[in-house]
C-alpha positions as CSV (number, residue, x, y, z in Angstrom):
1,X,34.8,10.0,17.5
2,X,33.7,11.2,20.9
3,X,31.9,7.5,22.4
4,X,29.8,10.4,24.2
5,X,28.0,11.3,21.1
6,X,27.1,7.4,19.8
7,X,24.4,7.5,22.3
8,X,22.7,9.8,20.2
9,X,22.4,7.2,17.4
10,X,21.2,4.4,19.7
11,X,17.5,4.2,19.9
12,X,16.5,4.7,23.4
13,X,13.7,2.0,25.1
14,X,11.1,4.3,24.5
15,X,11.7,5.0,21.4
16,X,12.3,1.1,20.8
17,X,8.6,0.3,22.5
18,X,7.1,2.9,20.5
19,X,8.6,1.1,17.4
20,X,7.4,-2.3,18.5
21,X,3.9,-1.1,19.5
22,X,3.4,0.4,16.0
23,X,4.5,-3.0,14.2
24,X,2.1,-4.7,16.2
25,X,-0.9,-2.4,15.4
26,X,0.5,-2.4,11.5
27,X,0.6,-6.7,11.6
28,X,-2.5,-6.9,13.2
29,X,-3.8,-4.2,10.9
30,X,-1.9,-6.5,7.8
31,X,-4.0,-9.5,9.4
32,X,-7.6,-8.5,7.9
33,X,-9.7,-7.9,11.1
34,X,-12.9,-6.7,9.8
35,X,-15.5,-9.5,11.3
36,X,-19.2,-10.2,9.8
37,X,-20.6,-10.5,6.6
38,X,-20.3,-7.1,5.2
39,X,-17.0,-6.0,5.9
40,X,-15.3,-8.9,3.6
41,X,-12.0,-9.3,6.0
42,X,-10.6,-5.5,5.5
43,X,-11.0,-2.5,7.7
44,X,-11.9,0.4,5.4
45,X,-9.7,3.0,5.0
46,X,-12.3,5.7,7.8
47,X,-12.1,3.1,10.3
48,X,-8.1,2.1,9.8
49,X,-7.4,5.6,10.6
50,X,-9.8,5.8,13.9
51,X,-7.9,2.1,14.8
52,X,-4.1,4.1,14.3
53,X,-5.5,7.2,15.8
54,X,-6.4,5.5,19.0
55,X,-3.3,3.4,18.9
56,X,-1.2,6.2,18.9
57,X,-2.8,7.6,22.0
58,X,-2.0,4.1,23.3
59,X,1.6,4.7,22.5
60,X,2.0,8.1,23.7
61,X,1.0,6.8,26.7
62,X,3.3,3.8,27.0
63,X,6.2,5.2,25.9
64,X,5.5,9.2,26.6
65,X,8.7,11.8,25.1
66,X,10.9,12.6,27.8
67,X,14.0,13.2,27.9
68,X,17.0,10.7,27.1
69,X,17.7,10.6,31.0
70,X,14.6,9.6,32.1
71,X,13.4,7.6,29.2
72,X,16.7,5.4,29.7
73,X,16.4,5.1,33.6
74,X,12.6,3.4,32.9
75,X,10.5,6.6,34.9
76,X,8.5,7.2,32.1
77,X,8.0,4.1,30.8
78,X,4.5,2.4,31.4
79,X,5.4,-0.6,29.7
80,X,8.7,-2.7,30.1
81,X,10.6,-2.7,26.4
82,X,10.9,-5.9,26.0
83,X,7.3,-7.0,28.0
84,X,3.9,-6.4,27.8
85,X,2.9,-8.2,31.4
86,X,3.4,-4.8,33.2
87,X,0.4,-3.3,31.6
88,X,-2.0,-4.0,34.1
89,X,-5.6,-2.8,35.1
90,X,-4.2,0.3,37.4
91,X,-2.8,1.8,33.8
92,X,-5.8,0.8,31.8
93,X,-7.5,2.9,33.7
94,X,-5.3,5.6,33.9
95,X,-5.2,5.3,30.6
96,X,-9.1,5.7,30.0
97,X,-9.5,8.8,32.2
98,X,-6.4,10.8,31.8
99,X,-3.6,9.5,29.4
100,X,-6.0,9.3,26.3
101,X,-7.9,12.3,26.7
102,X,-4.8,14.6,25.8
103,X,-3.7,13.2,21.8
104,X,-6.8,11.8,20.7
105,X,-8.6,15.0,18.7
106,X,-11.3,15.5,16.4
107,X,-8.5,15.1,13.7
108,X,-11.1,16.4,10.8
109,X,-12.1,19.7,13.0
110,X,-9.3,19.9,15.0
111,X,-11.1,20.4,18.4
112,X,-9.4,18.9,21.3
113,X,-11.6,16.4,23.0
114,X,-12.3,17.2,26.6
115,X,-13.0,13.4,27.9
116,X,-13.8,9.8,26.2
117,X,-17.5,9.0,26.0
118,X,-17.5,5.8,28.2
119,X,-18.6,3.8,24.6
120,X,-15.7,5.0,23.0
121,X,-13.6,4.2,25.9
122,X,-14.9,0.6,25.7
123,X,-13.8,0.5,22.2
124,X,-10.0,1.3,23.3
125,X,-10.2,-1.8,25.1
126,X,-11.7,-3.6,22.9
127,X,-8.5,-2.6,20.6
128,X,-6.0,-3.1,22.9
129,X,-7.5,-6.8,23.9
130,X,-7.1,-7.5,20.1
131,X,-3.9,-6.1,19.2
132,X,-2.2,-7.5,21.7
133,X,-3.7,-10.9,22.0
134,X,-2.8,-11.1,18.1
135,X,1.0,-10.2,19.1
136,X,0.8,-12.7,21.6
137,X,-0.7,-15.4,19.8
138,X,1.6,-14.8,16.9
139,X,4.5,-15.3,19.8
140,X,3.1,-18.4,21.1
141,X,2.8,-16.5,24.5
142,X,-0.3,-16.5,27.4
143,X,-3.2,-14.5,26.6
144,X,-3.0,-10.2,27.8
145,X,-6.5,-10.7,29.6
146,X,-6.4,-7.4,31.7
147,X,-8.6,-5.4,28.8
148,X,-11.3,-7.8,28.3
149,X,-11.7,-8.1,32.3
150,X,-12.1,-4.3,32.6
151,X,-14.6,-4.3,29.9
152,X,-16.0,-6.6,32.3
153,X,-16.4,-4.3,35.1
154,X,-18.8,-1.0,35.5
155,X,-18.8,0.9,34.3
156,X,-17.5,-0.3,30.8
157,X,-19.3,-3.6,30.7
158,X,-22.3,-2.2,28.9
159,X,-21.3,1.3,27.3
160,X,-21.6,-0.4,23.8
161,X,-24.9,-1.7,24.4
162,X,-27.3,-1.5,21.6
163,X,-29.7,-0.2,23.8
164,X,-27.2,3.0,24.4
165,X,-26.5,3.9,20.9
166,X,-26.6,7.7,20.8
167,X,-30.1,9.2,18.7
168,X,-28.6,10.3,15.3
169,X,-28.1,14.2,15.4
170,X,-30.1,15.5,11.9
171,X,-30.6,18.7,11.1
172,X,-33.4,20.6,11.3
173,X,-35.7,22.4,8.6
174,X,-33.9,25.9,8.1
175,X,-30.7,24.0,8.8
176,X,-31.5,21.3,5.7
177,X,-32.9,24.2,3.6
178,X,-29.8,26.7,4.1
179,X,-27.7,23.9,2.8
180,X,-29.4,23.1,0.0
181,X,-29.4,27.0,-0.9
182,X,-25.7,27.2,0.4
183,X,-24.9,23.5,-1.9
184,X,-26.8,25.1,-5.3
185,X,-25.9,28.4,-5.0
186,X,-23.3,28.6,-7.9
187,X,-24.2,27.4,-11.3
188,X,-20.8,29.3,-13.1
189,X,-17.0,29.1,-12.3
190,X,-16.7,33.2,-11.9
191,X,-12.8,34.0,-10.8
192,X,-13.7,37.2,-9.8
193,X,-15.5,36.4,-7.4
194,X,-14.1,33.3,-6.2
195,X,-15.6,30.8,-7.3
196,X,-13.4,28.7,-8.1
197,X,-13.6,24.7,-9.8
198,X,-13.1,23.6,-5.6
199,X,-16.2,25.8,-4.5
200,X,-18.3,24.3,-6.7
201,X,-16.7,20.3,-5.9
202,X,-17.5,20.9,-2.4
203,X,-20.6,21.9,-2.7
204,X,-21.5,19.5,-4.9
205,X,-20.0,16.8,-2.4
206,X,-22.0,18.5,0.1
207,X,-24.9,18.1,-1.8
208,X,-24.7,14.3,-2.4
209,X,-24.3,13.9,1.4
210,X,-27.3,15.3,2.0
211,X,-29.2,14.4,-1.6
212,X,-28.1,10.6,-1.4
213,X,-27.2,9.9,1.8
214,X,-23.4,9.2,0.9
215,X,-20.5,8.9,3.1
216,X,-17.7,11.3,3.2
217,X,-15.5,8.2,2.2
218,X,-18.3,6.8,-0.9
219,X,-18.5,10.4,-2.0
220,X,-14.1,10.3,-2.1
221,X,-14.4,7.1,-4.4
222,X,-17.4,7.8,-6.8
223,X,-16.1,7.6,-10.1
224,X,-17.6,9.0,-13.6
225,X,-19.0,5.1,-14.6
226,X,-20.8,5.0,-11.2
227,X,-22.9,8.0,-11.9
228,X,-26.1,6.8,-14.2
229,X,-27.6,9.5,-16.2
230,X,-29.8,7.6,-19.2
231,X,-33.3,6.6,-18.0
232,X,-34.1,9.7,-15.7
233,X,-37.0,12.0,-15.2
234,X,-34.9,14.7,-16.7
235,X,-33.1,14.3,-20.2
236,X,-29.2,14.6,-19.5
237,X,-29.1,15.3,-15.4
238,X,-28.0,12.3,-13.5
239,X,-30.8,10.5,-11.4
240,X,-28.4,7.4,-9.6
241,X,-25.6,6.3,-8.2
242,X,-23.8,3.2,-8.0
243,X,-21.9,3.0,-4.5
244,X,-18.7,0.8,-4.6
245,X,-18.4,-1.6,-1.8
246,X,-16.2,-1.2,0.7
247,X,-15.0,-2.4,4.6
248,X,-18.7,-1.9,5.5
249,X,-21.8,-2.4,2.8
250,X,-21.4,-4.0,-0.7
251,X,-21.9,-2.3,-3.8
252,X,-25.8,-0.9,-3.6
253,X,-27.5,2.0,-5.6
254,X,-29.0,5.3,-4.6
255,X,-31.6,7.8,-6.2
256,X,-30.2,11.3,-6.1
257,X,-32.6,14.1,-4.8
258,X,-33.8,16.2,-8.1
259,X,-31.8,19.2,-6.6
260,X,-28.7,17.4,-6.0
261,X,-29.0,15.6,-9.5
262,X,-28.8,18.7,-11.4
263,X,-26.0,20.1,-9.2
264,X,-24.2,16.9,-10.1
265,X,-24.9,17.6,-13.8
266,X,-23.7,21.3,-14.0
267,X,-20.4,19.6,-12.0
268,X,-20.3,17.4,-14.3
269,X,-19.7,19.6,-17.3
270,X,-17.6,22.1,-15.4
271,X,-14.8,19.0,-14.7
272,X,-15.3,18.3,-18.5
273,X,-13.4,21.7,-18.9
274,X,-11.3,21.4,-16.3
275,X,-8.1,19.9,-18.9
276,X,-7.1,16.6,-20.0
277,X,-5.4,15.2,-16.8
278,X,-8.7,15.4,-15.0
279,X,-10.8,14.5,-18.3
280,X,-8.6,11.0,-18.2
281,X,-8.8,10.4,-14.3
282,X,-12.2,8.6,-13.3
283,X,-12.8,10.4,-10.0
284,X,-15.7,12.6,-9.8
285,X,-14.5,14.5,-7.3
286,X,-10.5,14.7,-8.4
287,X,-8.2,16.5,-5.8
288,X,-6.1,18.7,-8.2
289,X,-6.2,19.4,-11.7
290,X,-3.4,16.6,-12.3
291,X,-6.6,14.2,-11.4
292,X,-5.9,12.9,-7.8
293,X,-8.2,11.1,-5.9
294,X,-9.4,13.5,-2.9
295,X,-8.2,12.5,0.5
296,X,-9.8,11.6,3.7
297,X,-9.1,14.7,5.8
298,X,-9.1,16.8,2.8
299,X,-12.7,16.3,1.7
300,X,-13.9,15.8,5.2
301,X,-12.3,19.1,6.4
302,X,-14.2,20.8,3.2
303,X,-18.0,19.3,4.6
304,X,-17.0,20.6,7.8
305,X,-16.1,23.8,7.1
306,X,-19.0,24.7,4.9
307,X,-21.6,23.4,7.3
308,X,-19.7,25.1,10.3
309,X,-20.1,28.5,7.3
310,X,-24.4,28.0,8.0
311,X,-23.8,27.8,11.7
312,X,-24.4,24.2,11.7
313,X,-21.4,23.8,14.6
314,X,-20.2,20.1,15.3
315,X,-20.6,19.3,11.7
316,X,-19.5,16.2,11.4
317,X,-20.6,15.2,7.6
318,X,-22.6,12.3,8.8
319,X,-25.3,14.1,10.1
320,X,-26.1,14.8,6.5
321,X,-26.4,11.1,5.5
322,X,-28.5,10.8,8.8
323,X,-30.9,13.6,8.0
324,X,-31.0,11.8,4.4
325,X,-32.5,8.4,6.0
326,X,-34.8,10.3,8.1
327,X,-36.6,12.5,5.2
328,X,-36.8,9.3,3.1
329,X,-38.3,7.6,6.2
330,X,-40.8,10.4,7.0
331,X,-41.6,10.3,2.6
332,X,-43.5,7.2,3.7
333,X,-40.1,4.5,2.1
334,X,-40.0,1.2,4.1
335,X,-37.5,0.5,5.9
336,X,-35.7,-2.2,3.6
337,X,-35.8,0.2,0.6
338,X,-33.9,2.8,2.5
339,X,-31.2,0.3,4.3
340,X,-30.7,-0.6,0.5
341,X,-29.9,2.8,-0.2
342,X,-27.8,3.1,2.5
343,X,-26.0,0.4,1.8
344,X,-27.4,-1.9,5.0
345,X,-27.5,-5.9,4.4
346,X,-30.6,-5.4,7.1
347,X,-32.2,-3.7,8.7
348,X,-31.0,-3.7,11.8
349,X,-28.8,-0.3,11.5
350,X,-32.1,1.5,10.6
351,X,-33.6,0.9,14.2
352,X,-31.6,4.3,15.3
353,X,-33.9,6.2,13.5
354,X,-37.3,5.3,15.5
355,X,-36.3,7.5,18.4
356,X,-35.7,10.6,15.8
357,X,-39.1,9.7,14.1
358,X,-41.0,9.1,17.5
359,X,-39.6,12.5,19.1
360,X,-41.4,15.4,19.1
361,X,-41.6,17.3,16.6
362,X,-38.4,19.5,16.2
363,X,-38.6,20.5,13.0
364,X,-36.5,17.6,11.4
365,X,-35.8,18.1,7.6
């Protein structure tokens, strides 16, 4: 064989750092790094994706695609293969304001971002300084200090302030309204028309966003024995839920909003009829009619897409569990009784809200 095509089998060093960067993201990952009280030493599955997302953007930079030539003579590398010590504060900061702009997207709406939000920015440091110190320590090797000095430095030091937390975009009246309307619009699969058993799951999941306050990632892991139907106001619609716990709240419960309860209940008995794989699965909201869970992207694509339907652009999903806390809040609930529903220990997370409540009036759902 031609020792001019071996090459091609060899990994090159760019390849090779990509490789080791990603095993260090995956052990630290493997090492439980969820902190505090409610997140019970795992990451959940939402915020393990934003973690590899950003690390890949980390990568790309390090380690850029290039051609063999020039990724073997070192031009493109930012990192030396077999060191981390020439990652210093110059590339952090290129990093920050030029290199991470370009992969990171809004993976669930597929808009390219423009620029990183300097809070968002200080959470890429605050990723780096602990992947890398956990490679390190695991190595027996000196501390990587040049993230946590920049997060030092303006103007990083206090983008993650409390004090800075963005006000929490709601919707308004007509907006809340259309998607109720939009949400209980269908109450019969009708093929001729299109509406198929998926229209009517997403709009359902829609409608527990809004109706309960849940979570893209709560609504993907509801099962049939969390849903509590005995005991309501109305004889056979479902009136609570029971939210697993996860990477961020324990296991709470949740009124659902009359409307939303008896969209759940029509669901309900249109999966019933859906066939015996989905009948045996315990998902609520199954994926295919073999009974799969739903995935990440897949239901969080669907939220998007019918909000962005009503004209509500930037529709990220969470706006809906948002606009939940602040009708239950302006319906005269306490505080506490809503951070239970929400799934808050405290409530601390709830504090947010007071700017939206003390604004003028905007016509907030």
């Amino acid at each position: 064989m031609d020792t001019a095509t071996l090459s091609l089998f060899d990994p090159s060093p760019g390849d090779a750092l990509a490789e080791r960067l990603q095993q260090q993201f995956q052990a630290w990952l493997d090492s439980a790094p969820a902190r505090g009280p409610r997140q019970k030493g795992r990451l959940r599955e939402e915020s393990a994706q934003i973690y590899a997302d950003m690390w890949n953007a980390f990568i790309a930079y390090c380690a850029p695609a290039g051609s063999a030539d020039e990724t073997a003579a070192g031009r493109t590398l930012r990192l030396d293969p077999d060191s981390d010590g020439a990652l210093d504060r110059e590339h952090l900061v290129e990093f920050l304001e030029h290199a991470a702009t370009r992969p990171l997207r809004r993976v669930r709406t597929g808009q390219a971002r423009a620029e990183l939000t300097l809070r968002y920015a200080w959470r890429l440091l605050q990723l780096l300084d602990r992947v890398l110190n956990h490679a390190r320590e695991q190595q027996g090797r000196e501390p990587f200090e040049a993230a946590q000095a920049l997060m030092q430095e303006a103007p990083y030091r206090y983008a993650n302030a409390a004090a800075l937390t963005p006000v929490p975009d709601v919707l308004t009246d007509a907006q809340a309204e259309a998607l109720v309307a939009h949400a209980t619009e269908f109450q019969a699969l009708d093929l001729a028309r299109g509406i198929t058993w998926k229209v009517l799951r997403d709009r359902c999941a829609l409608a527990l966003m809004l109706g309960a306050g849940l979570a893209p990632g709560q609504v993907r892991a509801l099962r049939l024995g969390d849903v509590t139907i005995d005991g309501g106001h109305e004889p056979g619609v479902p009136w609570r839920l029971t939210v697993v716990a996860d990477g961020s709240c324990p296991e709470h419960q949740v009124p659902i909003a009359a409307w939303a309860a008896r969209q759940l209940g029509f669901w309900l008995t249109v999966r019933a009829r859906l066939g015996e794989a989905v009948v045996r699965e315990p998902w609520v909201f199954p994926s295919t009619l073999a009974g799969k869970p739903w995935s990440h992207p897949a239901c969080h694509r669907a939220a998007v897409t019918l909000m962005a339907a009503l004209g509500i652009e930037g529709g990220s999903p969470f706006r809906l569990r948002h606009t939940f806390a602040v009708r239950q809040l302006r319906s005269g609930h306490a505080e506490e009784e809503v951070a239970r529903w929400m799934g808050y220990v405290d409530t601390g997370p709830m504090k947010r809200y007071r700017h939206v409540l003390t604004a003028p009036e905007r016509g907030v759902a």
